[in-house]
Structure formats: C-alpha cells, structure tokens
OpenMM code with the backbone's topology and positions (N, CA, C; nanometers):
from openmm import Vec3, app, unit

residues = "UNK UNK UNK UNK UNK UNK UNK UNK UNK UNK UNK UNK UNK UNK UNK UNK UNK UNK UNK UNK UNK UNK UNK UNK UNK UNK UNK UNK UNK UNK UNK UNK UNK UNK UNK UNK UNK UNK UNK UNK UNK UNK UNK UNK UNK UNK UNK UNK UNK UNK UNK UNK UNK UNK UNK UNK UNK UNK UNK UNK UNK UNK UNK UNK UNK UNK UNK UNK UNK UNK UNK UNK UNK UNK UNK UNK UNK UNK UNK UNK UNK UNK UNK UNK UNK UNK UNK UNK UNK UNK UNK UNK UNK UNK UNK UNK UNK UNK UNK UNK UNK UNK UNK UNK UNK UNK UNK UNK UNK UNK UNK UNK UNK UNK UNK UNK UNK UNK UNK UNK UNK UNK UNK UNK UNK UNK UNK UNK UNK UNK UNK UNK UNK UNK UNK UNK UNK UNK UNK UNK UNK UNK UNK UNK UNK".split()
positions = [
    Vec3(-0.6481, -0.7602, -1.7494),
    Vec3(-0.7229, -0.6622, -1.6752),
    Vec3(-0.7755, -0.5590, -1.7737),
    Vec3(-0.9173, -0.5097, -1.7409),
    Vec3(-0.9673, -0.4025, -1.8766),
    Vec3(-0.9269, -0.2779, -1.8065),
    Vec3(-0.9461, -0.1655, -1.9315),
    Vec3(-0.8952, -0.0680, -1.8396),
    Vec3(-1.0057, -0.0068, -1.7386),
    Vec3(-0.9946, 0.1321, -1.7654),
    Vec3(-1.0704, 0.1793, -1.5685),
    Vec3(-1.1816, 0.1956, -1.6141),
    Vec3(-1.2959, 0.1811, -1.4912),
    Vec3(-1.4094, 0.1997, -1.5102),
    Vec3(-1.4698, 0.3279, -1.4116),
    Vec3(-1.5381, 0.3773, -1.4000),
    Vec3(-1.5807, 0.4886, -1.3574),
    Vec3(-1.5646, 0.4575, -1.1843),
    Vec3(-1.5740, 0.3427, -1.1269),
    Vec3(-1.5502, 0.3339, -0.9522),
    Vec3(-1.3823, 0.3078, -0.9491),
    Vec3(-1.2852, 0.3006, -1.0483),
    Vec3(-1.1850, 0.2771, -1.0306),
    Vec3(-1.0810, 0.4163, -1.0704),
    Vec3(-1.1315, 0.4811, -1.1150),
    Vec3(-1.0418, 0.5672, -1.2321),
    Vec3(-1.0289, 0.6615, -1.1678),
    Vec3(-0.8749, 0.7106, -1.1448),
    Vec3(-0.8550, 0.8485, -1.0717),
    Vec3(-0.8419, 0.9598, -1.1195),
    Vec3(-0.9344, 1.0212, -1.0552),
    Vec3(-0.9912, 1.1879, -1.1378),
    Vec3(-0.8601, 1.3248, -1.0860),
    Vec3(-0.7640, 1.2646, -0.9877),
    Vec3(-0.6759, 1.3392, -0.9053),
    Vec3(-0.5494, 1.3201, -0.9827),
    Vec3(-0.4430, 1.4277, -1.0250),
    Vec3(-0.3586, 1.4346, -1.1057),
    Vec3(-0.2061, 1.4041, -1.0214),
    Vec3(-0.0906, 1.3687, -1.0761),
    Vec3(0.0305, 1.3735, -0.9852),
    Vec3(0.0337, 1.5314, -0.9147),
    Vec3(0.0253, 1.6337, -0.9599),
    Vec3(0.0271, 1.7582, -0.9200),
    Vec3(-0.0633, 1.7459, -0.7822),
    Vec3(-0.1962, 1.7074, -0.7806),
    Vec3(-0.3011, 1.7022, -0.6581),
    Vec3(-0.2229, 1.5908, -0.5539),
    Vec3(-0.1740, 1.4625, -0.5835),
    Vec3(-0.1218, 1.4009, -0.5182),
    Vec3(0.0093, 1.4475, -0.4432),
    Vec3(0.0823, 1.5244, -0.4935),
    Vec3(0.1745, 1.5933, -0.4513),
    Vec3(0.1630, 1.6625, -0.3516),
    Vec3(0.0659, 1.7505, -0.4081),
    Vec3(0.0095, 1.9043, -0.3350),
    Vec3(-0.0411, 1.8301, -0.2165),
    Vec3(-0.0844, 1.6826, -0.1595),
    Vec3(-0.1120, 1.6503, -0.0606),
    Vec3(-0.0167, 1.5996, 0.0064),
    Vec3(0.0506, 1.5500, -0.0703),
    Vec3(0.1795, 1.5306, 0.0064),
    Vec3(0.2564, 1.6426, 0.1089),
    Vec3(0.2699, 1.7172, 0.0358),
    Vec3(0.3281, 1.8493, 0.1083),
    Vec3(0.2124, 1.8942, 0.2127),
    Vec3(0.0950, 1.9104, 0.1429),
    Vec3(0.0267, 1.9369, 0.3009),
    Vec3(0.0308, 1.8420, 0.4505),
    Vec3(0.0590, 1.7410, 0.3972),
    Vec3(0.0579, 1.6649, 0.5191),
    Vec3(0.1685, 1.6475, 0.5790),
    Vec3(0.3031, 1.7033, 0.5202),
    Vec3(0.4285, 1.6853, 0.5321),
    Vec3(0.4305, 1.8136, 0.6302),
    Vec3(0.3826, 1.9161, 0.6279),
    Vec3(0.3581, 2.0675, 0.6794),
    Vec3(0.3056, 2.0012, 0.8188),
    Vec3(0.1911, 1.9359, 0.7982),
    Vec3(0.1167, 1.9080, 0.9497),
    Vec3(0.2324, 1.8775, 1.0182),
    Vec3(0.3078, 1.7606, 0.9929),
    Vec3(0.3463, 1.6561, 1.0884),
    Vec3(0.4982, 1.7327, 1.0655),
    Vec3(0.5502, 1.8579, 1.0233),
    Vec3(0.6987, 1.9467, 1.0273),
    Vec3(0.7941, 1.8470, 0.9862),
    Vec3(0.7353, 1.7334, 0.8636),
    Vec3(0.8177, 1.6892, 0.7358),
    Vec3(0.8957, 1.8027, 0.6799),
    Vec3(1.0473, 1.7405, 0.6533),
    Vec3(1.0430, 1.8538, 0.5429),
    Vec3(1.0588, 1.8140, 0.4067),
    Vec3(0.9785, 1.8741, 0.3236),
    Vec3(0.9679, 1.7951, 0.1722),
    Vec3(1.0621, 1.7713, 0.0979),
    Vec3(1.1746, 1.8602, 0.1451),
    Vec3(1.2898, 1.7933, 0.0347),
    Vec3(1.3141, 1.6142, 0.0585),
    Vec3(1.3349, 1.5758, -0.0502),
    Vec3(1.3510, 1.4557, -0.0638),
    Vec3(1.2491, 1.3856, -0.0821),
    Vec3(1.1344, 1.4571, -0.0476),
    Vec3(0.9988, 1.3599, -0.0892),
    Vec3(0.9569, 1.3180, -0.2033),
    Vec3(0.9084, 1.1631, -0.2068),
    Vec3(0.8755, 1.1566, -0.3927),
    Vec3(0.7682, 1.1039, -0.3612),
    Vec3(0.6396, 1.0401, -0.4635),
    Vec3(0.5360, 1.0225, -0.5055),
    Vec3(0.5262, 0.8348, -0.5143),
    Vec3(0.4965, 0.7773, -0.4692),
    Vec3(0.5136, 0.6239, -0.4843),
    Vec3(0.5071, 0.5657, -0.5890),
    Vec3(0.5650, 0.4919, -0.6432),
    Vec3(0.5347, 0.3932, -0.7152),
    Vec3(0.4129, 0.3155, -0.7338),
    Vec3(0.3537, 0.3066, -0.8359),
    Vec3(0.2100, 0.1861, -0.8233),
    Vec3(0.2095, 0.0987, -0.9097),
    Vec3(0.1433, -0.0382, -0.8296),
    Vec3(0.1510, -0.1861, -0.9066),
    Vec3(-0.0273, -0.2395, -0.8687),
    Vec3(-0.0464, -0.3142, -0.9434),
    Vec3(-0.1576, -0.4017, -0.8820),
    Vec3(-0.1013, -0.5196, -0.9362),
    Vec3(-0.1376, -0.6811, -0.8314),
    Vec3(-0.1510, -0.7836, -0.8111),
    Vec3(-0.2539, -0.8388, -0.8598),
    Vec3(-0.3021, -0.9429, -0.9243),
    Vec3(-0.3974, -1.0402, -0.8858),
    Vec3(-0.3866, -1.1272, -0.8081),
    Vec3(-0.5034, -1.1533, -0.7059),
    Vec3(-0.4660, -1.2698, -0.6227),
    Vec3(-0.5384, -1.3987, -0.6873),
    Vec3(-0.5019, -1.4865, -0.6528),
    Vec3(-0.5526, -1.6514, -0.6794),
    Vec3(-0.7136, -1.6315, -0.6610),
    Vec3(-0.7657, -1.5878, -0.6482),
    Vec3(-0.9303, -1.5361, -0.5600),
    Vec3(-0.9428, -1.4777, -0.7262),
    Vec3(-0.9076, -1.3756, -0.7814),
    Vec3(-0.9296, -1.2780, -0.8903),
    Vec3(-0.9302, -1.1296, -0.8184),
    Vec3(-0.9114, -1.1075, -0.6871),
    Vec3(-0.8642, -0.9539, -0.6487),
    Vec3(-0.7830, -0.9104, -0.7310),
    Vec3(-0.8082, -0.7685, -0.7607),
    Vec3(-0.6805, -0.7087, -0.7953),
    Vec3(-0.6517, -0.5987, -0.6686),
    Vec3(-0.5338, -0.6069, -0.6490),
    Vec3(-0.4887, -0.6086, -0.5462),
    Vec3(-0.3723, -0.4679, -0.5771),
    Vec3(-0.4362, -0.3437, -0.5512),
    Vec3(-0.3548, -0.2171, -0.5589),
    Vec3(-0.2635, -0.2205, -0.4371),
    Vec3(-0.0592, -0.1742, -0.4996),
    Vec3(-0.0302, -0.1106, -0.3882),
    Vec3(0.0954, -0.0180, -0.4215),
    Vec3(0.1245, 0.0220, -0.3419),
    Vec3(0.2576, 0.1208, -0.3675),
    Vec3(0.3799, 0.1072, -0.2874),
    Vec3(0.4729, 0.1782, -0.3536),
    Vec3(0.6395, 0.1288, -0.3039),
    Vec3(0.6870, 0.2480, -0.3588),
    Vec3(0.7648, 0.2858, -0.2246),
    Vec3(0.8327, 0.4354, -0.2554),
    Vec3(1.0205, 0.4073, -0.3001),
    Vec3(1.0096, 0.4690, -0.3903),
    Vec3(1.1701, 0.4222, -0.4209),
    Vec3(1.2603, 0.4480, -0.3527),
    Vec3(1.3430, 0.3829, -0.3365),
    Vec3(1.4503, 0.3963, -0.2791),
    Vec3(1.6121, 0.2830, -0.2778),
    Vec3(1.6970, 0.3351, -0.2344),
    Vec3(1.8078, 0.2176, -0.2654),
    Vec3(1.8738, 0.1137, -0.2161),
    Vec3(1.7486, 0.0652, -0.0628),
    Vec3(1.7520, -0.0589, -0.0080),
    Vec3(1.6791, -0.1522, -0.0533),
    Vec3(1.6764, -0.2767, -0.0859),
    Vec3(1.5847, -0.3561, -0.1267),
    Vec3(1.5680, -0.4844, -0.0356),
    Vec3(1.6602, -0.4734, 0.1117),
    Vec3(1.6332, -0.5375, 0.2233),
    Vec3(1.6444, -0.4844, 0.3497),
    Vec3(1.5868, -0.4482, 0.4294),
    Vec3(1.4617, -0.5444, 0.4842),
    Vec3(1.3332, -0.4954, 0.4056),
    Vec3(1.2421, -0.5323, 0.3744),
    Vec3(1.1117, -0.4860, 0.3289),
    Vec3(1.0331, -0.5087, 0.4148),
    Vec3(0.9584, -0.3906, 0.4049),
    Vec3(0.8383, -0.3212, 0.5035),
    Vec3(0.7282, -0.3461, 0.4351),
    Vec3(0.6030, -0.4263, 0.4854),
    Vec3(0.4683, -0.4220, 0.4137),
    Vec3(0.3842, -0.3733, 0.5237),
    Vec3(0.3551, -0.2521, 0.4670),
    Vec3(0.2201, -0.2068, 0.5566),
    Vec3(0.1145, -0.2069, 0.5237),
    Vec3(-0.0127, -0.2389, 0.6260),
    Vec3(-0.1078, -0.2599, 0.5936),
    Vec3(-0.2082, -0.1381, 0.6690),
    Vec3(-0.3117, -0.0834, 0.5882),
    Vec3(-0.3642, -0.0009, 0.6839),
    Vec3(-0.5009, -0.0575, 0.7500),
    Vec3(-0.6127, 0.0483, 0.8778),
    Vec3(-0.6901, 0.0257, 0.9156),
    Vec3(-0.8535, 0.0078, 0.7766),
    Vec3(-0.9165, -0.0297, 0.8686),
    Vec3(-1.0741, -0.0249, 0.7923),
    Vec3(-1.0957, 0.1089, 0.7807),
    Vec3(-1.1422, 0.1230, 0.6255),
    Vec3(-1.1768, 0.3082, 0.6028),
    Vec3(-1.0476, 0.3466, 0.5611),
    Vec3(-0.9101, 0.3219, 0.5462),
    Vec3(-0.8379, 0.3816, 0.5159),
    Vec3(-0.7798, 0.3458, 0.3790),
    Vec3(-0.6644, 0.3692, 0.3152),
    Vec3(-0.6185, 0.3247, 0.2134),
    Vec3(-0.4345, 0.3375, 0.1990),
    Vec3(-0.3870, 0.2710, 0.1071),
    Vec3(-0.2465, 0.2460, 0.1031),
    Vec3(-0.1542, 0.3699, 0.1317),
    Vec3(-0.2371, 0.5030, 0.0984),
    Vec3(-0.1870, 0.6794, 0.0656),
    Vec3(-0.1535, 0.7102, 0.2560),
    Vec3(-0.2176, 0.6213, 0.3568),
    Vec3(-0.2008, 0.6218, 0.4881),
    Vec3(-0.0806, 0.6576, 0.5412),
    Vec3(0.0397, 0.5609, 0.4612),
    Vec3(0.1643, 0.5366, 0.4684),
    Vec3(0.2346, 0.6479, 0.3753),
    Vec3(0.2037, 0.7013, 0.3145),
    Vec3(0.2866, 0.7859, 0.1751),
    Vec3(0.4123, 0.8876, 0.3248),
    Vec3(0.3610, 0.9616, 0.4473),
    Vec3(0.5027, 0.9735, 0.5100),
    Vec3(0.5742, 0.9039, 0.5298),
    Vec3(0.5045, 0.7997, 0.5866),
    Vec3(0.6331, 0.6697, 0.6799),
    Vec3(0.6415, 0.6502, 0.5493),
    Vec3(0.6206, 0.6202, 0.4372),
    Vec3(0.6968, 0.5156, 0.3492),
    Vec3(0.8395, 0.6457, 0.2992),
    Vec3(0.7878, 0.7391, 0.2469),
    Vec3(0.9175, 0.8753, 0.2548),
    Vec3(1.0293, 0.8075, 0.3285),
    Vec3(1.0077, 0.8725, 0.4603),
    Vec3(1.0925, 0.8753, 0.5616),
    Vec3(1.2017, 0.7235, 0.5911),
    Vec3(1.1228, 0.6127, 0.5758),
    Vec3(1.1648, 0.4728, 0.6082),
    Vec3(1.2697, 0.4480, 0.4702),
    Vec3(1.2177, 0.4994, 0.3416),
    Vec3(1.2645, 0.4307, 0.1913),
    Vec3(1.4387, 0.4262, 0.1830),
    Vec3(1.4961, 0.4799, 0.2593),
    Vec3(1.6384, 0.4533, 0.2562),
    Vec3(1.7234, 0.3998, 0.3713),
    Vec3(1.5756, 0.3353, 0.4497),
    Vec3(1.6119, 0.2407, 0.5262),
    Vec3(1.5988, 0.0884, 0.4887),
    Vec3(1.4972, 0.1129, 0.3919),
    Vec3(1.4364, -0.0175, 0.3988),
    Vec3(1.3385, -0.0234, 0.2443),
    Vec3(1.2826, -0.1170, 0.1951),
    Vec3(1.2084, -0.1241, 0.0732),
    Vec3(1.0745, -0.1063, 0.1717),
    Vec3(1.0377, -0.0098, 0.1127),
    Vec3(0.8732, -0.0241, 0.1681),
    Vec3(0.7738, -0.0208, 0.0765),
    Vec3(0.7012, -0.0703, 0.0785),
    Vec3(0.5724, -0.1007, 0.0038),
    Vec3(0.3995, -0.0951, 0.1004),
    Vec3(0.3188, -0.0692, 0.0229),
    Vec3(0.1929, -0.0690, 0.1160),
    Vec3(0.0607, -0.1130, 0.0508),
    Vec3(-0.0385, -0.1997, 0.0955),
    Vec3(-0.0895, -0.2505, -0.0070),
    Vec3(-0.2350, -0.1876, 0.0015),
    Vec3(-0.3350, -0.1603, -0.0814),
    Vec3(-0.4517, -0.1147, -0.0516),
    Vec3(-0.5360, -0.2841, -0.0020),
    Vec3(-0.5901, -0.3229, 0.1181),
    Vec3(-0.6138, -0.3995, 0.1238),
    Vec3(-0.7791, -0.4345, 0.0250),
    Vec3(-0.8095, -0.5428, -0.0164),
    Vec3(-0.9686, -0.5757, -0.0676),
    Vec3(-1.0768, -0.4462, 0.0071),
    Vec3(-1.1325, -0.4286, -0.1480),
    Vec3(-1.2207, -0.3064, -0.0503),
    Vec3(-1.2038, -0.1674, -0.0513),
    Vec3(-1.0896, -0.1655, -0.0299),
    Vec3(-1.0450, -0.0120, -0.0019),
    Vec3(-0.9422, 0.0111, -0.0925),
    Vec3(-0.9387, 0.1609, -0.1173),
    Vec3(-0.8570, 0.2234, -0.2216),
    Vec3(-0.8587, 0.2012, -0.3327),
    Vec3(-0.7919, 0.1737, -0.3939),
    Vec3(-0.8041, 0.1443, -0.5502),
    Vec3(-0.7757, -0.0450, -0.6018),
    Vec3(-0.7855, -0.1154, -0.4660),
    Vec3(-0.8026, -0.2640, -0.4894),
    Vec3(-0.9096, -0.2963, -0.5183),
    Vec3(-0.9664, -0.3997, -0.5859),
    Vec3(-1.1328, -0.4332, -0.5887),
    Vec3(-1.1818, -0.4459, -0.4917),
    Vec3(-1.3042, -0.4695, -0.4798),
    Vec3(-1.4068, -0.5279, -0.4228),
    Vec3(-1.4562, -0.6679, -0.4430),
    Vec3(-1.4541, -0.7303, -0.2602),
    Vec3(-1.4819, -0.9007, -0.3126),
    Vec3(-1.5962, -0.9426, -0.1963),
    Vec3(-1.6009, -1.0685, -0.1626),
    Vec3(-1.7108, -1.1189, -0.1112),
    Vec3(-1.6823, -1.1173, 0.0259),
    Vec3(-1.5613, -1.1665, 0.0373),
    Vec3(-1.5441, -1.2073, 0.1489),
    Vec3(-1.4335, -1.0970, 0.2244),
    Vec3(-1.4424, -1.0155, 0.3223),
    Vec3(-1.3542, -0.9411, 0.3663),
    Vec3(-1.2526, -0.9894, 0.5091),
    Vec3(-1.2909, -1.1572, 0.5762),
    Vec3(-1.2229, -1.1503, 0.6751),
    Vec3(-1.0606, -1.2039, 0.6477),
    Vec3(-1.0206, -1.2281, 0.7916),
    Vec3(-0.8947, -1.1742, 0.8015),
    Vec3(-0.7947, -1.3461, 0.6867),
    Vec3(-0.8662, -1.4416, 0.6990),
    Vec3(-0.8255, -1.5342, 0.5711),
    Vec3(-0.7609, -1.4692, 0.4277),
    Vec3(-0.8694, -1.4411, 0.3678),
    Vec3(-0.8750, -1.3898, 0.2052),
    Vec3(-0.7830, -1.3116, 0.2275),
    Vec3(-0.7848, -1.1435, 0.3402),
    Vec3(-0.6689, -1.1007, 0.3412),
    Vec3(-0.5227, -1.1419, 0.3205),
    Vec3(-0.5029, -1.2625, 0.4433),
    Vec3(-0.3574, -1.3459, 0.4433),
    Vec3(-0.3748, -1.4163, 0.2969),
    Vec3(-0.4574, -1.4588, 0.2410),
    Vec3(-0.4115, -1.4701, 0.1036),
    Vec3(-0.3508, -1.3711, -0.0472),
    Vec3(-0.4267, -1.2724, 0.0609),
    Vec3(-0.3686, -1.1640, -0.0957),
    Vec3(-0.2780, -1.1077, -0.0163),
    Vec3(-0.2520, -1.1122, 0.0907),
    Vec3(-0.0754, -1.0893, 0.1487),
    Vec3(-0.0123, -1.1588, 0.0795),
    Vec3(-0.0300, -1.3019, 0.1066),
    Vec3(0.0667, -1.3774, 0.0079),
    Vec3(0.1135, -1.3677, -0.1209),
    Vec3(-0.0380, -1.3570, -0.1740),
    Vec3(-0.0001, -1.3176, -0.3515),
    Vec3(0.0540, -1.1974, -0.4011),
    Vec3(0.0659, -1.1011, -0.3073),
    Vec3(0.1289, -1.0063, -0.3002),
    Vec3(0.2868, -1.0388, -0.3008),
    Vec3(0.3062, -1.1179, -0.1872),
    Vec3(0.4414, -1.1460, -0.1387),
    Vec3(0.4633, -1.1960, -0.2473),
    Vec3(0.4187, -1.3072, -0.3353),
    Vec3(0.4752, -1.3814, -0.4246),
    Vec3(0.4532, -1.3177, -0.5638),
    Vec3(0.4453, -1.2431, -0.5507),
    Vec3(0.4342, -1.1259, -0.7236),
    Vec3(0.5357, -1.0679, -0.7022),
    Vec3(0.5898, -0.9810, -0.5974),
    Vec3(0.7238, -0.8878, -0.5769),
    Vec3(0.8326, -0.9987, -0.5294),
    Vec3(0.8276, -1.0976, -0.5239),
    Vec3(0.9493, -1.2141, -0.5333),
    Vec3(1.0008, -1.1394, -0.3386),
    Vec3(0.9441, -1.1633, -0.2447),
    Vec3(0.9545, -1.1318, -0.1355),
    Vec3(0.9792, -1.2550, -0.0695),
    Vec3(1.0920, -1.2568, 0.0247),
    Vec3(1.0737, -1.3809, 0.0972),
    Vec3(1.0808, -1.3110, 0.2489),
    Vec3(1.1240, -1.2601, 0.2711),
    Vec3(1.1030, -1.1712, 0.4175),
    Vec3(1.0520, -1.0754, 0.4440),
    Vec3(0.9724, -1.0527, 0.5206),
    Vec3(0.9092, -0.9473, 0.5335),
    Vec3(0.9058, -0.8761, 0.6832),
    Vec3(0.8901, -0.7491, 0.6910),
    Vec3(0.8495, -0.6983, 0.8174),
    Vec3(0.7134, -0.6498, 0.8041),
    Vec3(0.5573, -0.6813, 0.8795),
    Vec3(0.4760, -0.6249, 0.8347),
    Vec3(0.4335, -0.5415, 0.9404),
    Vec3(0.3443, -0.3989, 0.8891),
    Vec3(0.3251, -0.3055, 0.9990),
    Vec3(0.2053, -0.2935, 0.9747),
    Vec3(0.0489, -0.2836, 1.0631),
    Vec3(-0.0117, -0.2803, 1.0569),
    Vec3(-0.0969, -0.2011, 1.1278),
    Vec3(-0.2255, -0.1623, 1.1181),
    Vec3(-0.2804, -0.0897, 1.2382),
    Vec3(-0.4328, -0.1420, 1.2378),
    Vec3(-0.4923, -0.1678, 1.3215),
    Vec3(-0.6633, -0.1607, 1.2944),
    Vec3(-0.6984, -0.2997, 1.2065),
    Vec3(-0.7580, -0.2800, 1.1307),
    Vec3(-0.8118, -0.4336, 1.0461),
    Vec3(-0.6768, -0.4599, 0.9878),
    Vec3(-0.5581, -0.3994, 0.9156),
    Vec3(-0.4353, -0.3979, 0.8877),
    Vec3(-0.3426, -0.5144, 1.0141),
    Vec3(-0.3591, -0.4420, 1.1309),
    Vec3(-0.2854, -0.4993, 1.2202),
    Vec3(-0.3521, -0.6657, 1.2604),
    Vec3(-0.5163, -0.6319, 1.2657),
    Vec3(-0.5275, -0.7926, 1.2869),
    Vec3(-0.4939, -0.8784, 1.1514),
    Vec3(-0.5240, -0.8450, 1.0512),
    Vec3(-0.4506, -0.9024, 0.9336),
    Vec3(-0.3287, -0.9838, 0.9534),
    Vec3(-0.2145, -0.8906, 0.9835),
    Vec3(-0.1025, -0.8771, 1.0004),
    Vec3(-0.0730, -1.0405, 1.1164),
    Vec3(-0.1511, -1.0136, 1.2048),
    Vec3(-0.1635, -1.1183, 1.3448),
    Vec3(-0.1466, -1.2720, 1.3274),
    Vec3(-0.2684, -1.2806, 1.2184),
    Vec3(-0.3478, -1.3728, 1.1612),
    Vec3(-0.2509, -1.4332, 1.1047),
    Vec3(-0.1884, -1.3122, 0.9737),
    Vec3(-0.0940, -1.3662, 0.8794),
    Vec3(0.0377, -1.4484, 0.8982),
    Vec3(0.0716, -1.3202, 1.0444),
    Vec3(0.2371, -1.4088, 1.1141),
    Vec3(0.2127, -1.5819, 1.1642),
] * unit.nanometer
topology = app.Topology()
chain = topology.addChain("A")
for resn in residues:
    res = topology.addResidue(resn, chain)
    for name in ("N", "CA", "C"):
        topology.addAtom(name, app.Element.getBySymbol(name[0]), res)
C-alpha cells in the first residue's frame, strides 16, 4: 500500500478526535472516564479494497461485535457504542467501500460488501461474529447472514 494521498490523509489530530469524542459523550450524558480512542487497521479485500476499520480495546476477545454503518456515514458512527460495549465484548467497526477512510470501488452493492465482510473476517482470524448494522450497514448485514 503507498502512503496517503491528498483524498485519504487525515488533516484531524488525536487531540481533535478526542475533543469529539467528549463532545458527543456530553450529548448523549456519557461519562468520559474510561473512554479511549480506537484502534485502526485497514484490510485488503480479494477485489483490491482497502478496507479501513477500528476496534476499541478492551479485555474480551469473545463475542465480537462487527458493526456496520448506514450510507453517508462512517466507522467513527460507533466510537460510543464501541466505548461502552468494549468490556463486554471485542468490538470492531468497519468503514464500509466508499465511505470513510476505505477506498473507493466500482461496484457498491450489497455482494462486494459481503465480500469485504469476509475479508475482513478473515484478516482478524474471526470465526464468530455478531453483526450490527443500520441502513445500507444493516441490509449488508441481511445479505451477509
């Protein structure tokens, strides 16, 4: 993979990512202690996606949670629920094709998706999964089960 190119490269610092964290933690009367900043990986899928996502640490590593978000949105959707869930459960969230900091590809329906679910699944050595979805996420999700 080369490095970033000007549609990929994030101009927003851990400090800004933070600072949103907490604001949104304020909306919804989170309280920030305990909150951390996710983890980030990208995938390639069999296609050549690269395939951005994040996983908030924590010290379950079963059951794992893959969430997927709506059209227009991106993996940062989840950054509460993944907080809140991470010492229930491994959670992870993937930026689907398209959106967020995954590439851009040809084909956006709900197929190619269930494939870079998979290659997802099979990069983090996952054999079970719980997936949560909402919107193009959730039919994804449908398709995929």
């Amino acid at each position: 993979m080369s490095g970033p190119s000007p549609r990929t490269l994030r101009f927003d610092s851990a400090r800004a990512r933070w600072e949103r964290l907490c604001s949104a933690a304020a909306r919804h009367a989170v309280p920030i202690e305990g909150l951390v900043l996710p983890a980030e990986g990208v995938v390639v899928s069999p296609a050549g996606v690269a395939l951005h996502y994040l996983e908030w640490p924590g010290p379950v590593r079963d059951p794992v949670v893959l969430f997927l978000h709506g059209g227009g949105l991106h993996a940062h959707t989840f950054d509460l629920v993944g907080n809140l869930l991470r010492t229930s459960a491994r959670c992870v969230a993937m930026d689907l094709r398209g959106h967020g900091d995954s590439d851009w590809a040809d084909d956006y329906g709900a197929q190619p998706i269930c494939a870079d679910i998979e290659a997802l699944l099979a990069a983090l050595k996952i054999d079970r999964v719980v997936v949560v979805g909402h919107s193009l996420g959730g039919m994804a999700a449908m398709v995929w089960a």
